[in-house]
N, C-alpha and C positions, 0 to 999 in steps of 0.2 A: 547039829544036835545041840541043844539047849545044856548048856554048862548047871548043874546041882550041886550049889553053895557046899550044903550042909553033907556032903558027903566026900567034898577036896577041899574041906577045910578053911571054905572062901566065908562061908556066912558068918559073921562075926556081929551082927548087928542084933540078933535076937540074944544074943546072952547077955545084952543090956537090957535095965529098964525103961520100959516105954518112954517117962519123961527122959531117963538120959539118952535112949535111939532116937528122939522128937530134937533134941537140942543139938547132936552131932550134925545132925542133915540140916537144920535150917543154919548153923556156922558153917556150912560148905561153900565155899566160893560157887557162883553158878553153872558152870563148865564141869566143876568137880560133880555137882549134884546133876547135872545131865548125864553122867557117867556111868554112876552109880545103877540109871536104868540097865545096863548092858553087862551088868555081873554075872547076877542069878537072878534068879525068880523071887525068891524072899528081898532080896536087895532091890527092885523093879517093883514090890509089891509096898515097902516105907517111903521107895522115894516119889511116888505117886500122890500124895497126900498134899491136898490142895495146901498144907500150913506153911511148910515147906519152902512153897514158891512165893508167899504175900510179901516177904519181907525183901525180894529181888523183883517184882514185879513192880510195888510200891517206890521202891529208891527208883526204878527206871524211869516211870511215869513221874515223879519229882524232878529227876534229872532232866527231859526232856522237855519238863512244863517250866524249870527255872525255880522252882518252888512256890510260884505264885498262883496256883489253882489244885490248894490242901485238898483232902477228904474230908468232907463232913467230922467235926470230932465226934459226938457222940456217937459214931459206928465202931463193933467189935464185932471180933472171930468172924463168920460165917458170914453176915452182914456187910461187912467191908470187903471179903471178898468177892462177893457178889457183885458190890456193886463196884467196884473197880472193874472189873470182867465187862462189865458193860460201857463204863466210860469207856475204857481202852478199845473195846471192838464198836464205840458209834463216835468217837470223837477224838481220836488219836490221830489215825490218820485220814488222809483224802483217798488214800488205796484203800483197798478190801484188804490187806495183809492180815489181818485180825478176825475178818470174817465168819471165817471157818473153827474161828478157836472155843472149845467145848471148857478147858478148865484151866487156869494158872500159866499149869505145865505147857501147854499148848502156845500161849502167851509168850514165856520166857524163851520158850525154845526159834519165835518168831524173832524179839528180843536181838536174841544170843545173834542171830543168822543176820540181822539186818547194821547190828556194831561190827561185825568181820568185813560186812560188804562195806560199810563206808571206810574203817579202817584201814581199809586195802587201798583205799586213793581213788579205786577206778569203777564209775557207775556200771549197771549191768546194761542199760541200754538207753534212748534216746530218742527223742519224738521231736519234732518241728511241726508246731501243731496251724500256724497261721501259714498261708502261702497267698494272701490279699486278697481272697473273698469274705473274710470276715474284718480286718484292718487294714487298711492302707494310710494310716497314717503312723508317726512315732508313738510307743507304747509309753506310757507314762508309769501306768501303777498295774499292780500285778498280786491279788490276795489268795490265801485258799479257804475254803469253806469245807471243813473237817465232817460238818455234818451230814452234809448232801453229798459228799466226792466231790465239791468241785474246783477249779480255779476262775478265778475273777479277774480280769483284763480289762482295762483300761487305756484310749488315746487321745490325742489332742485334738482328733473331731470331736469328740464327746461319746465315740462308742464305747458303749461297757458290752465286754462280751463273757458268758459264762460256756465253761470246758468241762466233759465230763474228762473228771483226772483217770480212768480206765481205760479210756478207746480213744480218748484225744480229741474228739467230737464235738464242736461247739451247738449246745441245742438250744441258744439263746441270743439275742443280741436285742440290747434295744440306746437308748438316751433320755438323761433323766433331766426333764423341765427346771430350769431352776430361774428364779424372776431379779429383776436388778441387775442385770448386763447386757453388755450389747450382742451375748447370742442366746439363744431360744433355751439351751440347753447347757449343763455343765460339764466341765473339761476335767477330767478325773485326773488330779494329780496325784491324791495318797487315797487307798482305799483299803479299809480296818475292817474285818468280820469278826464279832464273838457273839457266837451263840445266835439270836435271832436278831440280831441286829445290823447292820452296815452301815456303814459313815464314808463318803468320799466326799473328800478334800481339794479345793480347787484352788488354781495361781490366784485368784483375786479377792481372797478372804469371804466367800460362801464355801458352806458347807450344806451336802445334803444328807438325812436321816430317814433310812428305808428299814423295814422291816419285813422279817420275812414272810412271804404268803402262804397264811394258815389253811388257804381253800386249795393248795398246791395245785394254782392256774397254770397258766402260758410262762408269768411273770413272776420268776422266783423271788426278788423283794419288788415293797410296795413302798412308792416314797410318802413319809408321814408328816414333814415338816424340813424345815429351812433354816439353818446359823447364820447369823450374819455378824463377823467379824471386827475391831479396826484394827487387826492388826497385819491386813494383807494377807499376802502368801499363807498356805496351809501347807507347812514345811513335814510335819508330822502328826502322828493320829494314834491315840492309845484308849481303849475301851476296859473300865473298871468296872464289872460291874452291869448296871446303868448310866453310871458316869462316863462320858465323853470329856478327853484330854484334850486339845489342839494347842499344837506348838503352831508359832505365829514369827512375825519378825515382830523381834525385841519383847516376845511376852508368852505366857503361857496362860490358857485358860480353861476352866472348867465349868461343862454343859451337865444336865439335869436331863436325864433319859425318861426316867420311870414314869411319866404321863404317857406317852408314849407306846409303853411296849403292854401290849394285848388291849389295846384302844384301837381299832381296826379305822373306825369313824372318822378319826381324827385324819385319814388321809386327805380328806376333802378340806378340812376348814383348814388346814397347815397352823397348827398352833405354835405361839412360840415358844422357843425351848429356854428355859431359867440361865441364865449364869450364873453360876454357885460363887464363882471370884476368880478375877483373874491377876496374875502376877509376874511382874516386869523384869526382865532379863538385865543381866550389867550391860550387855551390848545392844544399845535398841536400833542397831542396822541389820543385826544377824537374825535370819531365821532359826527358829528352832529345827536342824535337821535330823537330830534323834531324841528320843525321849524313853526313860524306864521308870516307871513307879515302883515303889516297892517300900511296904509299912510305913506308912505316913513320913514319905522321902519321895521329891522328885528329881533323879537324874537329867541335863539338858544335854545335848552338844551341840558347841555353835561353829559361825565361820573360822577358819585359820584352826589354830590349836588353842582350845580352851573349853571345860568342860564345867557345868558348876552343878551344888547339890541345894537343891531349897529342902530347908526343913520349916517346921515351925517352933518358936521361941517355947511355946508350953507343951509341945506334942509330948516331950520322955516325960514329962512329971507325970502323966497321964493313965492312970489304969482301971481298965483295959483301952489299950491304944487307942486312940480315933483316927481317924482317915483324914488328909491333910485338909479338906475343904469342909470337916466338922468344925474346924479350929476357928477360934479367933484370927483375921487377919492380921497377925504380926508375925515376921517369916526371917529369916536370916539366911545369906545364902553363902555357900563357901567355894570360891573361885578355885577350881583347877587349872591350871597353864601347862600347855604341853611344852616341848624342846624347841630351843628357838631356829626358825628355821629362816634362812636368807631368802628374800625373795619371794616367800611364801606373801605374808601380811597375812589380810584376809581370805587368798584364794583359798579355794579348797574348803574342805571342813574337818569337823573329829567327828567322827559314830562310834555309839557304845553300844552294847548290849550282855546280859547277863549271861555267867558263866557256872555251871553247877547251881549248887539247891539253897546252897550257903550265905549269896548275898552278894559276893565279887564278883564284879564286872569288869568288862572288857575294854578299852578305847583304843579307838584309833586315830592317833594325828591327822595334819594335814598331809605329812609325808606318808602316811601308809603306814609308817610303825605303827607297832600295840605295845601298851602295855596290861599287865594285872592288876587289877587295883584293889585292896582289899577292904572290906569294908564292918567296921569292926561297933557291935552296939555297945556300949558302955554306959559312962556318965553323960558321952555324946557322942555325936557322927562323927567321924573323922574317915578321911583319904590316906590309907597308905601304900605307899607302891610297893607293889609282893618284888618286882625284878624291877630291873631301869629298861630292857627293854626285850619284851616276849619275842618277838619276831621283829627283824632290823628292818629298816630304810628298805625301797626299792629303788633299783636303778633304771633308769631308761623315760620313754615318754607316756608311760602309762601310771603316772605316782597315784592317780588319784582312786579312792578306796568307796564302791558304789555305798556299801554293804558289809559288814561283820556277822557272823553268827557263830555260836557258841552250842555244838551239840552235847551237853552235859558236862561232862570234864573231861570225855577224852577230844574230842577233837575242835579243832577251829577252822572255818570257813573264811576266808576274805574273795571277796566277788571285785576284781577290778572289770572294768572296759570290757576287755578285751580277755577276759578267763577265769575261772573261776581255781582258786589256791585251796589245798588243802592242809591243813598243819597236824602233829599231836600236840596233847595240851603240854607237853615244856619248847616249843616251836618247831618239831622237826619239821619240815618239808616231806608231805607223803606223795603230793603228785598236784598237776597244772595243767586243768580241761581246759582247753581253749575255745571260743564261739566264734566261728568263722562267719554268724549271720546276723554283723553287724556291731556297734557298739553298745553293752549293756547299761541298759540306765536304769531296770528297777529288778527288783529280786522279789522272791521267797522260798520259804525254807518249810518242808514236811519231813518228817520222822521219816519217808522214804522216798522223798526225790527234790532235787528242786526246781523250781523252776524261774526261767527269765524273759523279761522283756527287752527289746532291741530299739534302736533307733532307726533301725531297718526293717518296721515293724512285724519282727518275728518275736514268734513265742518258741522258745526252748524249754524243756523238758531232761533232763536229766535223773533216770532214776536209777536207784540204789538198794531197789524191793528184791531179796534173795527169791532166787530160784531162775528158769529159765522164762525174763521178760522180751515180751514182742508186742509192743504197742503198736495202736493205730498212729498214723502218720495223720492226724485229722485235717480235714477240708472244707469244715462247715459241712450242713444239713443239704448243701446242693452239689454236692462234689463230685465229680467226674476223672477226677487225675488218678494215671495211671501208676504203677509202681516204679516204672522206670525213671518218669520224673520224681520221683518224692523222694530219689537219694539223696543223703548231702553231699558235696562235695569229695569230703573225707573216705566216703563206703564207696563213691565213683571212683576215685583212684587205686581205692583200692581193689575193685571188682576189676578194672581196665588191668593192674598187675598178675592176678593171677589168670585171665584171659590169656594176656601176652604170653605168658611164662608155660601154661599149658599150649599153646601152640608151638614156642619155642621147642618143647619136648616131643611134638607130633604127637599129640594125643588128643581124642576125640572130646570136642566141646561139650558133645550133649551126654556124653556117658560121664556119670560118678566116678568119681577115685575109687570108692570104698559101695563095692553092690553085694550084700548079705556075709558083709565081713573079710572080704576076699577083697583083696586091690588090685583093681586093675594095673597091669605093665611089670616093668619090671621089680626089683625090691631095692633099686638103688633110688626110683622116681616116690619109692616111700619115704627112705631117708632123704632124700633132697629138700622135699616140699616139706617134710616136718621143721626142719633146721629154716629153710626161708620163713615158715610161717609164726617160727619163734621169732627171731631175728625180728620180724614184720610186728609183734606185738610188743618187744621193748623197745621200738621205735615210737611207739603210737602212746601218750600219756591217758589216752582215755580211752575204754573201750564203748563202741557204741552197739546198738542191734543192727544182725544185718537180715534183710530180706522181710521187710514191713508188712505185713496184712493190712487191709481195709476194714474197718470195722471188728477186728478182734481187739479180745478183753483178756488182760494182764490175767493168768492164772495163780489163786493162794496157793502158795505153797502147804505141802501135807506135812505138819511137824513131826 
């Protein structure tokens, strides 16, 4: 029976004034105000009010975008929620998680469910979506494409393959021509999607620019044009905009998109693409292996430990800001040096990537440590280290760090080799997936799952979408494998344990434990098997799906 506020004394919120019942609920932490639904009916009936939720809905979508993809300024009230409602459910994420969401509330409450899930350390389930009919070679680069669901795959033959990120399904593969080498096609080393455009990155300083197809052909992008380089390797790839970043070794440069994008034409002549300017790193042996832009500042990280900031000499006098490639070329750059480490030199690298909405980023040595680095606008830019060191040194033979990522401010990601770390943001250790399918050489990160490429050319999936997830185990467009074969490793041991252990008990294979509530045997074969299968879950740091369908699609949860 529905509890009535106003008659045990609980309704307290209408004996305020509208504007001061509007300003309690939108100060409510967001947990507090999902609460609030489950009072009474008057209390269910203010906290319902889209205004409510913008100001948690809005920090989220900041949080998780880094702060470098604002709203429109001139949007208010109702306008701004709208259309955040929309960003969020068509470019948030690669899953439909958003899908189904009608208002705000809906939104948050997706939100709310998907921080508990990664918070907790351990994904809800787990897909292997190559088994070498779509790769057989080492996966190089790995992107997702927010718009369409999908994930982007790349190897060292030159396939690019696209995943629907739902059922795990590859509904595409092809190789994109590129002229000036000695193969036909190019070898996807880094590959960048924003919005309708894609950029991959090759070992030999081409680059190719595709755009996406407006006639929604065979061929979800259409390549429009060709970079060519000197500064080698395309160690990193960061899209502004129209603007195209390419870290390179020893330099960084900046490309000129906008001819390009809704020029369909242009795919046949390959026009060339401008260089707005390019600028040279203190170390002209290192690759550029991460890059972050952010208000006319370019973050680099190079080989060994060492990380630098180019600004420009006139950018702060400047108002309203310019973007660092409006400027005058005259640049000053200010060297960071990580801990010195023995042995290191140049192996290895630092990656950084940004933390919360604020402007501080992350790095990581050569050793694997991180630290915070805070990043303060003033009279000038300056580096100052928040800690000496967020997360310590690793021990063993796996120091080297693929990948960092930074989900808002609570959590941190480091992707080594061989497993993927999860941290809180003052470094606790929440938990340590391991990838038994091979060693990890390229990553990406969605608001609900991530995913990886192998050198073992697997694609790994990891998601972290609340509710009960049972992806496809995909096999490409011609797939025949059966379910038996698509376990991993990890769910055959474990399926061959509880096998044994119901036999051990004399109990019938094909009959359930548990038939319309009732459990079969006796009540000691209940408590047994509860206590092993606890036992069995703090043993296991990740949890995976078990019992894979073919062709099923990730269900939204109902908020």
């Amino acid at each position: 029976m529905e509890i009535n506020g106003s008659e045990n004394g609980m309704d307290g919120l209408d004996c305020f004034p509208a504007e001061v019942r509007t300003l309690i609920l939108e100060l409510l932490d967001l947990e507090s105000l999902l609460k609030c639904h489950d009072v009474c009916h008057s209390w269910r009936e203010h906290s319902l009010y889209e205004t409510n939720y913008l100001p948690h809905v809005l920090d989220a979508y900041d949080q998780l975008t880094h702060g470098t993809r604002p709203l429109p300024a001139d949007l208010r009230g109702s306008e701004k929620a709208q259309f955040l409602k929309e960003l969020v459910k068509t470019s948030m994420s690669a899953l439909p998680v958003f899908a189904e969401c009608e208002t705000l509330r809906d939104i948050a409450v997706v939100l709310h469910r998907l921080d508990k899930s990664w918070l907790s350390g351990s994904n809800t389930s787990f897909a292997s979506l190559n088994r070498g009919e779509v790769h057989d070679a080492p996966i190089l680069a790995v992107a997702i494409d927010a718009r369409t669901g999908s994930i982007v795959t790349g190897d060292t033959g030159g396939v690019v393959a696209f995943w629907n990120a739902s059922t795990g399904n590859c509904y595409h593969r092809c190789r994109f021509p590129i002229n000036g080498t000695q193969w036909n096609w190019a070898v996807p080393y880094r590959i960048a999607i924003d919005g309708d455009i894609m950029v991959i990155g090759t070992p030999f300083g081409g680059a190719i620019v595709a755009i996406r197809n407006p006639s929604g052909g065979p061929d979800p992008f259409l390549k429009v044009a060709e970079i060519w380089t000197d500064g080698g390797q395309i160690a990193s790839i960061r899209i502004e905009g129209t603007v195209c970043i390419l870290g390179e070794v020893g330099q960084v440069s900046f490309w000129d998109l906008s001819r390009l994008v809704g020029n369909n034409d242009q795919a046949v002549t390959n026009p060339q693409v401008p260089n707005l300017m390019t600028i040279g790193t203190q170390n002209d042996v290192s690759p550029v292996h991460s890059l972050f832009y952010r208000e006319s500042s370019l973050f680099v990280g190079l080989a060994g430990s060492g990380i630098q900031q180019i600004v420009s000499e006139c950018g702060q006098a400047l108002s309203p800001k310019k973007q660092l490639w409006e400027l005058p070329p005259s640049h000053y750059i200010l060297l960071v040096s990580g801990p010195e480490i023995p042995g290191i030199g140049d192996v290895g690298c630092s990656q950084l990537c940004p933390v919360g909405a604020n402007g501080d980023i992350l790095v990581s040595w050569a050793d694997s440590s991180i630290c915070r680095m805070s990043w303060k606008m003033e009279d000038e830019l300056v580096w100052e280290p928040r800690s000496q060191f967020l997360i310590p040194v690793v021990d063993g033979p796996y120091k080297k760090t693929i990948a960092i990522y930074a989900r808002g401010e609570k959590e941190i990601c480091r992707i080594k080799p061989n497993a993927i770390e999860m941290f809180l943001e003052d470094g606790t250790l929440i938990n340590r997936i391991p990838c038994n399918y091979g060693a990890i050489s390229c990553v990406a990160v969605d608001p609900a799952f991530i995913v990886v490429g192998t050198r073992e050319a697997a694609v790994c999936v990891y998601y972290f979408a609340p509710g009960r997830q049972v992806p496809a185990y995909g096999q490409g467009p011609s797939s025949s494998a059966t379910t038996s074969t698509l376990r991993s490793p990890s769910l055959e041991r474990k399926h061959t344990y509880k096998r044994k252990y119901r036999e051990a008990m004399g109990m019938d294979l094909e009959t359930p434990m548990v038939v319309g509530g009732t459990v079969i045997g006796p009540d000691r074969i209940r408590t047994t098997t509860a206590t092993a299968t606890k036992d069995i879950s703090k043993s296991r740091p990740a949890k995976l799906a078990t019992g894979p369908r073919a062709n099923a699609k990730i269900p939204v949860p109902t908020p």
